[in-house]
Backbone as CSV, one residue per row, in Angstrom:
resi,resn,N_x,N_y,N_z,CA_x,CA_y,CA_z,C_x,C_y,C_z
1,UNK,196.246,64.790,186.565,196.851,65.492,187.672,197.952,64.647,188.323
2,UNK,198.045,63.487,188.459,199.016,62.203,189.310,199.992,62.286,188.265
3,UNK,200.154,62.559,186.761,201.103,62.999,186.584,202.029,64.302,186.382
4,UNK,201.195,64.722,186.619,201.689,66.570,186.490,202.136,66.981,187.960
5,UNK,201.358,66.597,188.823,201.991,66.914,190.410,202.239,65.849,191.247
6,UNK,202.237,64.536,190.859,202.483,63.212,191.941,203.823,63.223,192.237
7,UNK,204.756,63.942,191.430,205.757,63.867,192.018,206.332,64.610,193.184
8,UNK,205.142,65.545,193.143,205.718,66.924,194.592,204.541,66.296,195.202
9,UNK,203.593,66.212,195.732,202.903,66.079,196.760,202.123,64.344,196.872
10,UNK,202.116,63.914,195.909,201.583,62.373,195.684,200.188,62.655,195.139
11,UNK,199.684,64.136,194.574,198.760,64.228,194.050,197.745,64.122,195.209
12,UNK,197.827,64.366,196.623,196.989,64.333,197.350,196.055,65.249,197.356
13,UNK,194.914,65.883,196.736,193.961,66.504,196.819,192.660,66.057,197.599
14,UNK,192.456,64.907,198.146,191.603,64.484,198.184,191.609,63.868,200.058
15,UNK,191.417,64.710,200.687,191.426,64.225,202.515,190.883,62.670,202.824
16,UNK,190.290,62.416,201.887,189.460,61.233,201.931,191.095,59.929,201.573
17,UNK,191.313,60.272,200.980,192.630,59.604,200.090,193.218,59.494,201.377
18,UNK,193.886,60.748,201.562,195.038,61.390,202.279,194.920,60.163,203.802
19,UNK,192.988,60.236,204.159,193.290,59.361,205.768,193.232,57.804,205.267
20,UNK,192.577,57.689,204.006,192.569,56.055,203.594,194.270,55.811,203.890
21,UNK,195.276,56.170,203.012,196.820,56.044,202.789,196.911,56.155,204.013
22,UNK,196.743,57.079,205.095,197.301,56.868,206.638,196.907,55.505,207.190
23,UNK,195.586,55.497,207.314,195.225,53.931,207.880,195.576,52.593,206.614
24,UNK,195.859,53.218,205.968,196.650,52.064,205.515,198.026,51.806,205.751
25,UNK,198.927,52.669,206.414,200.211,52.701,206.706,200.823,53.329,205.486
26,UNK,200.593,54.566,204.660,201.310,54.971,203.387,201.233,56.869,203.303
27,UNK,200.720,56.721,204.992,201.369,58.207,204.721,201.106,58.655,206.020
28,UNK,202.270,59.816,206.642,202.674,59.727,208.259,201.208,60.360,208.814
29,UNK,200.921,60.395,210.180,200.225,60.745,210.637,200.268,62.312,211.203
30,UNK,201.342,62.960,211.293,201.918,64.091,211.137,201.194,64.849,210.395
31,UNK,201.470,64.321,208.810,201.437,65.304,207.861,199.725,65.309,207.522
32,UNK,199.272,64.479,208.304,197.673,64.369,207.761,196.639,65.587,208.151
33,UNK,196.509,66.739,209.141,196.042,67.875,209.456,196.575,69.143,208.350
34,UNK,197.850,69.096,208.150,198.554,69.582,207.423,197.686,69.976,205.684
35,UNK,197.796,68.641,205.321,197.216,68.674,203.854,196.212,68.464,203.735
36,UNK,194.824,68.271,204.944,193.453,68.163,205.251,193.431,70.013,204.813
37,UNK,194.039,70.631,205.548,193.890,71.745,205.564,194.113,72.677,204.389
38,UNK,195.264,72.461,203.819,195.652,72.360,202.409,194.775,72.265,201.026
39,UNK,193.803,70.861,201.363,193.190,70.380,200.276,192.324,71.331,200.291
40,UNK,191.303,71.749,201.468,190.488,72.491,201.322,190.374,73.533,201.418
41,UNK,191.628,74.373,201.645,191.522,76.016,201.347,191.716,75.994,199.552
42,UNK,192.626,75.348,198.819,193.269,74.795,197.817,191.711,74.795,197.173
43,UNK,190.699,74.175,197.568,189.734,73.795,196.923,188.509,75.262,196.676
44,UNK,188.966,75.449,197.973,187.759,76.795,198.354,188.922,77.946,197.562
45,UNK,189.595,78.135,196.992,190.088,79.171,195.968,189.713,78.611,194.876
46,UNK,189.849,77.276,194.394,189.512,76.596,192.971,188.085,77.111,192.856
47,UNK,187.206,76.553,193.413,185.244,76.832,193.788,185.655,78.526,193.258
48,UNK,186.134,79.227,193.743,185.924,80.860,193.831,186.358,81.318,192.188
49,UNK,187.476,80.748,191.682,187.568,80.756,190.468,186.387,80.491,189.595
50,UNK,186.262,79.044,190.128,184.491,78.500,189.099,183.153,79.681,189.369
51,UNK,182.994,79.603,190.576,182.161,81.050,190.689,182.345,82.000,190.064
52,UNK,183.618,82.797,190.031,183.415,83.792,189.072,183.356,83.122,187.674
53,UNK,183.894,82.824,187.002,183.850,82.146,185.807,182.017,81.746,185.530
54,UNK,181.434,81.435,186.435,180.014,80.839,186.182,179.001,81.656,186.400
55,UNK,179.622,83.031,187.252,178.390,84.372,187.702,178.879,85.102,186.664
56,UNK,179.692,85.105,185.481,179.765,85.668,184.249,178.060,85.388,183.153
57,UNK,177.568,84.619,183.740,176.656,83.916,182.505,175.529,84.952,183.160
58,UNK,174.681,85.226,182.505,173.438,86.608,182.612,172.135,85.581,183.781
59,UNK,172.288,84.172,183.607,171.387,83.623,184.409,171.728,82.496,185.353
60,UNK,172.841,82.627,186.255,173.246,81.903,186.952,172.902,82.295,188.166
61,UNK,172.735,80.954,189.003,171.948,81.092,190.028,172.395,80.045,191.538
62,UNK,173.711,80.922,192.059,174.209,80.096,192.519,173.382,79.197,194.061
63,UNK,171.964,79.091,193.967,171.327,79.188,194.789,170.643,77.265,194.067
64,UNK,170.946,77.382,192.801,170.077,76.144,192.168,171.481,74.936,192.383
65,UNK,172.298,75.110,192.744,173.023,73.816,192.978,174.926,74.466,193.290
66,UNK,175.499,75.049,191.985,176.308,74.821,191.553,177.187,73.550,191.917
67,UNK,176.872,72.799,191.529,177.215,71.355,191.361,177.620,70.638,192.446
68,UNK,177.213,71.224,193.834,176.739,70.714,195.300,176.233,69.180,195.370
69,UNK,176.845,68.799,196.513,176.463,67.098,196.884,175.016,67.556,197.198
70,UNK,174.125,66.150,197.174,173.218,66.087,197.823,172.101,64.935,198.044
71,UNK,171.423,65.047,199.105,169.939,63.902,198.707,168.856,64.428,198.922
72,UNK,167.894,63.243,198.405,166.702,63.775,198.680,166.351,64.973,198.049
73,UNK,165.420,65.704,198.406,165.230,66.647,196.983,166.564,67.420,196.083
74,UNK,167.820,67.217,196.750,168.757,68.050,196.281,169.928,67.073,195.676
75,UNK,169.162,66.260,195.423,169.709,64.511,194.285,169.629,65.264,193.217
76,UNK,170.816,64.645,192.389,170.198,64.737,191.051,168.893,63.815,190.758
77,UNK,168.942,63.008,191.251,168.341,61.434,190.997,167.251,61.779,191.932
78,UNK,166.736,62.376,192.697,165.681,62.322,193.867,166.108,60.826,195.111
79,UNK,167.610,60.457,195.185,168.100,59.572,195.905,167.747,59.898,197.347
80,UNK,167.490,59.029,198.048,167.565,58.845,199.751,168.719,59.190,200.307
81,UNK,168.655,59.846,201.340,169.961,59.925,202.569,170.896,58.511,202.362
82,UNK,169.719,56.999,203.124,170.424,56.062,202.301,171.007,55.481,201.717
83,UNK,170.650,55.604,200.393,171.392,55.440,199.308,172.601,56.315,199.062
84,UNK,172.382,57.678,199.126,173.511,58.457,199.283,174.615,58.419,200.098
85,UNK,174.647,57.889,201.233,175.220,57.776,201.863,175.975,56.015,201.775
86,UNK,175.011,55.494,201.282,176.077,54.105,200.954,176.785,54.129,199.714
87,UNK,176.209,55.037,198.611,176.842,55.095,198.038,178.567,56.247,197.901
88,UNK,178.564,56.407,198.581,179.363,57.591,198.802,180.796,56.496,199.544
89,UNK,179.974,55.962,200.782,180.498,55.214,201.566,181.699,53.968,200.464
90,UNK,180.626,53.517,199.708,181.510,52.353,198.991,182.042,52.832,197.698
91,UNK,181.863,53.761,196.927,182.557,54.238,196.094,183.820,54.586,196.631
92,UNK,183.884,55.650,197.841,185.328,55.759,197.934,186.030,54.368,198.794
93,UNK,185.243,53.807,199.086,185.869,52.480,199.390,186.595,51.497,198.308
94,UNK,186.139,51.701,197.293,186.519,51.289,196.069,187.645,52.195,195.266
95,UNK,187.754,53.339,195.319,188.404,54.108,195.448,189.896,54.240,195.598
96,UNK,189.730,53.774,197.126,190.948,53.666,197.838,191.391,52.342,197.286
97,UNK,190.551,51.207,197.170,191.511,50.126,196.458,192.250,50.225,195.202
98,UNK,191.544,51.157,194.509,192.559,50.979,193.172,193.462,51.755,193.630
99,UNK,193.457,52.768,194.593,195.013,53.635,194.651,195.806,52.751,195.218
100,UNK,195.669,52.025,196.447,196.197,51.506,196.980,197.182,49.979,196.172
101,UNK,195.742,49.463,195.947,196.564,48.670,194.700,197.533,48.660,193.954
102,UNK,197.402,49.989,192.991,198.133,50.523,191.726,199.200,51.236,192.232
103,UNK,198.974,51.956,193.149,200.206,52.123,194.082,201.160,51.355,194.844
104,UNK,200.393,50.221,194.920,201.829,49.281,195.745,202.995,48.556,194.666
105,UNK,204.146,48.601,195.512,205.418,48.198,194.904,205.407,47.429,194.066
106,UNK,204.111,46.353,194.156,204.202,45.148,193.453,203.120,45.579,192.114
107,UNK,202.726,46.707,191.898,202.079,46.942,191.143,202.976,47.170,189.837
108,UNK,202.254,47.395,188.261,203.230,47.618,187.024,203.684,48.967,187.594
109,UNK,204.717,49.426,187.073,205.128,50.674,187.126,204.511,51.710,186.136
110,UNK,204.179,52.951,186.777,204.203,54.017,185.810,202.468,53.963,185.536
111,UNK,201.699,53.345,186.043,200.248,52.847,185.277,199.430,53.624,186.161
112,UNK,200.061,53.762,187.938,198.856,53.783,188.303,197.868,55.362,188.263
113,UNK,198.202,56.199,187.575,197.573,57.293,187.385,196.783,57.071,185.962
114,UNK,196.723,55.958,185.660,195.525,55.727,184.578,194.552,54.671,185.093
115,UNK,195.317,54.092,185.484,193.927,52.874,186.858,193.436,54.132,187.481
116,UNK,193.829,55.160,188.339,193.337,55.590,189.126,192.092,56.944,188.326
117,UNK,192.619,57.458,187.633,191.770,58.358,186.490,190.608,57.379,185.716
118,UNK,190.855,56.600,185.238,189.440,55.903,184.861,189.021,55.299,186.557
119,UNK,189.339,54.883,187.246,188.258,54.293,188.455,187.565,55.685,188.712
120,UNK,188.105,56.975,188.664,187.601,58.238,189.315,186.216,58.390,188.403
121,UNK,186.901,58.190,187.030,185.797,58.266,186.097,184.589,57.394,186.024
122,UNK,184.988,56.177,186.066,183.754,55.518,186.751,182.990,55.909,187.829
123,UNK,183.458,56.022,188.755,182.556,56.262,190.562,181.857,57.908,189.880
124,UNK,182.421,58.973,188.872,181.421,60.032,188.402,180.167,59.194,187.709
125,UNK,180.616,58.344,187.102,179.243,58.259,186.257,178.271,57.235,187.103
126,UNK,178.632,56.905,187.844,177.868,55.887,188.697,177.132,57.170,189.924
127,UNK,177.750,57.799,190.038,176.747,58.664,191.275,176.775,59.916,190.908
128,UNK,177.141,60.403,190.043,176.624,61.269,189.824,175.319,61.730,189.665
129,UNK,174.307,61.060,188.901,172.848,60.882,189.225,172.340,60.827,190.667
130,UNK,173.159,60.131,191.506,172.919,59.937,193.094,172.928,60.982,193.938
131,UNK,174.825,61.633,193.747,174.630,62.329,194.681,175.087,64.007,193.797
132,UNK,175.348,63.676,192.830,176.366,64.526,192.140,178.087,64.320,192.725
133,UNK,178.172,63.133,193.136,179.456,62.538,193.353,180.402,63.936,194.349
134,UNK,181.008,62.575,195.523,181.844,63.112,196.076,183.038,62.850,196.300
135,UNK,183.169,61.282,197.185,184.377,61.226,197.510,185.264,61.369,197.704
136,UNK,185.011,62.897,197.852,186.475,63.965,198.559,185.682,65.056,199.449
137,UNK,185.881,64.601,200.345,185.319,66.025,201.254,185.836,67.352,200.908
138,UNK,187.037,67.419,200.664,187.563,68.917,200.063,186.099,69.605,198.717
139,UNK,186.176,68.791,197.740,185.364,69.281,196.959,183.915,69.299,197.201
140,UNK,183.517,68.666,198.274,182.188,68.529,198.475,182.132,70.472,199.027
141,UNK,183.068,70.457,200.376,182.875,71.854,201.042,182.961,72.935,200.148
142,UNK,183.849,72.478,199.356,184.267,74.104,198.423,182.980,74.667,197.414
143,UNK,182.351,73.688,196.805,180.994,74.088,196.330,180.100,74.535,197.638
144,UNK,179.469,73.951,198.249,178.495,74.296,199.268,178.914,75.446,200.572
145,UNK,180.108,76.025,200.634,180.514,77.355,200.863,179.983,78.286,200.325
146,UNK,179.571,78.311,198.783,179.786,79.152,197.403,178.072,79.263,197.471
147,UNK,177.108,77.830,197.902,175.688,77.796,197.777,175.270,78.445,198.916
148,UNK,175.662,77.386,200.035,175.542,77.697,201.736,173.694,77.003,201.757
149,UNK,173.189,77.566,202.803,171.807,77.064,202.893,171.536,75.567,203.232
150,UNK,170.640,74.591,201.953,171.053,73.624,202.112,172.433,72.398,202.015
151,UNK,172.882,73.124,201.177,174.118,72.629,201.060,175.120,72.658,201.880
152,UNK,175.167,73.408,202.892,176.150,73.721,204.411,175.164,72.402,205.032
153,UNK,173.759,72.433,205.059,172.984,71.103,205.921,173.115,70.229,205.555
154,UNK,173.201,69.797,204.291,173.704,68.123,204.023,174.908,68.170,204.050
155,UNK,175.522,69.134,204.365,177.633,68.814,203.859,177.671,67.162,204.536
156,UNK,177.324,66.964,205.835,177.922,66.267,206.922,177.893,65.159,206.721
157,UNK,177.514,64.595,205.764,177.056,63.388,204.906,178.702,63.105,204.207
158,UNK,178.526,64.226,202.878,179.811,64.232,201.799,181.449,64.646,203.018
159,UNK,181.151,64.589,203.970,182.688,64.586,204.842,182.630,63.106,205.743
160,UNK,181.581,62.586,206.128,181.189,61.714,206.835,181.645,60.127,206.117
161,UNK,181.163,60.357,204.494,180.544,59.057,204.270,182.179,59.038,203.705
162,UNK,183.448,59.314,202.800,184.027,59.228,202.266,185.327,58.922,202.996
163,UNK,185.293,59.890,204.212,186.344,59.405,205.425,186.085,57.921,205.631
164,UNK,185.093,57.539,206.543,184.424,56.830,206.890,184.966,55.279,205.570
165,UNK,184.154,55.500,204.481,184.851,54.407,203.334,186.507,54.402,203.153
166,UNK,187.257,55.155,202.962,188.243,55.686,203.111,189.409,54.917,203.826
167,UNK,188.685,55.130,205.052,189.757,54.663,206.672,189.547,53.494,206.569
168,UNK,187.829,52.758,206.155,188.177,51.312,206.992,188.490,51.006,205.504
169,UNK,188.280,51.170,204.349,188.847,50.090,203.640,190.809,50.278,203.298
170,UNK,191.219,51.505,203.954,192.686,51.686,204.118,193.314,50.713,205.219
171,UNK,192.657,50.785,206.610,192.862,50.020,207.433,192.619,48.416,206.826
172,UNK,191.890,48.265,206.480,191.877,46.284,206.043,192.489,46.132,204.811
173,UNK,192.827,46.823,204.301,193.605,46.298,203.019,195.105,46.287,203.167
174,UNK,195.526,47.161,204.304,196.848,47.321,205.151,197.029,46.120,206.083
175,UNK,195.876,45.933,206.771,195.921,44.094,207.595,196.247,43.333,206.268
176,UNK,195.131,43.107,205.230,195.491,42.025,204.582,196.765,41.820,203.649
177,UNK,197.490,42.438,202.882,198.559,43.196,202.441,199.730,42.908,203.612
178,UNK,199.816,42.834,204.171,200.895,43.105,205.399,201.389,41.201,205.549
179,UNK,200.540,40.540,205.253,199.852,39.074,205.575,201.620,38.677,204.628
C-alpha cells in the first residue's frame, strides 16, 4: 500500500501512525482530526465490503468474532486484559520506530515501505494469537461495528493502547532525533 498510495496521502491509514508522526513533529496538527476521521469511515466501508463478501458463506456467524480485537475469553490465545494491552501498547510502539526511522531523511531511499511491511508483518504474527492484532484503532472499530456486543466493550482497549504506544514513542524519538 506505501507504494501504491504514499505518494497522495503518506499511506496514512492508520490514526495510531497518523498521532505517533504528529508527536513526533512529521505531520501538522491541523490535519490530524481530518484523517482520524477519514481512516475510519474508510475502514468502516472496507469491514462492510468483508461482511458482505463473508455473509456469502452458508455458515457465517458474524457473532463468533469476525476477526475482532480482544482478551480474555475473546483472545485468540485466552490472553489477559494485561497482556493485551501491553502488548498492543509496545507493538505499536515499535511500530512507530521503524516508520519513523525508515522514514527519516537520513534513512536509504526508496526502502522504507519494505522495513515498514515486514515490521507490520511481524507485530501480526506476534499478537495475533494475543489479541488478533491491532495497532490501528481504525481497524480495530471497523470489525467490532460489524460484531457489536462484546466487541463494542473491549473496543476501548484497541483505541487506547495503540494511541497511547504511538504518541509517547513519537514524542521521544522526536526529543532524541532532534539532539
Amino acid at each position: 500500500m506505501a507504494y501504491a498510495i504514499g505518494h497522495i496521502s503518506g499511506c496514512h491509514l492508520n490514526p495510531a501512525v497518523s498521532v505517533g508522526l504528529w508527536a513526533g513533529g512529521r505531520f501538522p496538527a491541523n490535519e490530524l482530526l481530518p484523517y482520524t476521521i477519514t481512516q475510519v469511515l474508510g475502514g468502516i466501508v472496507a469491514g462492510g465490503v468483508l461482511f458482505l463478501i463473508a455473509s456469502g458463506q452458508a455458515d457465517f456467524n458474524v457473532a463468533a468474532g469476525f476477526a475482532s480485537n480482544g482478551f480474555g475469553e475473546h483472545s485468540p490465545g485466552g490472553y489477559s486484559l494485561l497482556a493485551a494491552l501491553v502488548a498492543e501498547v509496545v507493538m505499536t510502539m515499535m511500530f512507530l520506530l521503524v516508520i519513523l526511522g525508515a522514514t527519516d531523511a537520513r534513512a536509504p531511499a526508496g526502502m522504507a515501505p519494505v522495513a515498514i511491511g515486514l515490521c507490520l508483518t511481524l507485530i501480526h504474527l506476534i499478537t495475533i494469537p494475543v489479541t488478533n492484532t491491532s495497532v490501528n484503532p481504525a481497524r480495530s472499530t471497523t470489525v467490532a461495528v460489524y460484531v457489536g456486543d462484546w466487541a463494542i466493550t473491549q473496543l476501548w482497549l484497541f483505541l487506547v493502547a495503540p494511541i497511547v504506544g504511538a504518541g509517547h514513542w513519537g514524542a521521544h524519538l522526536s526529543l532524541h532525533w532532534q539532539r
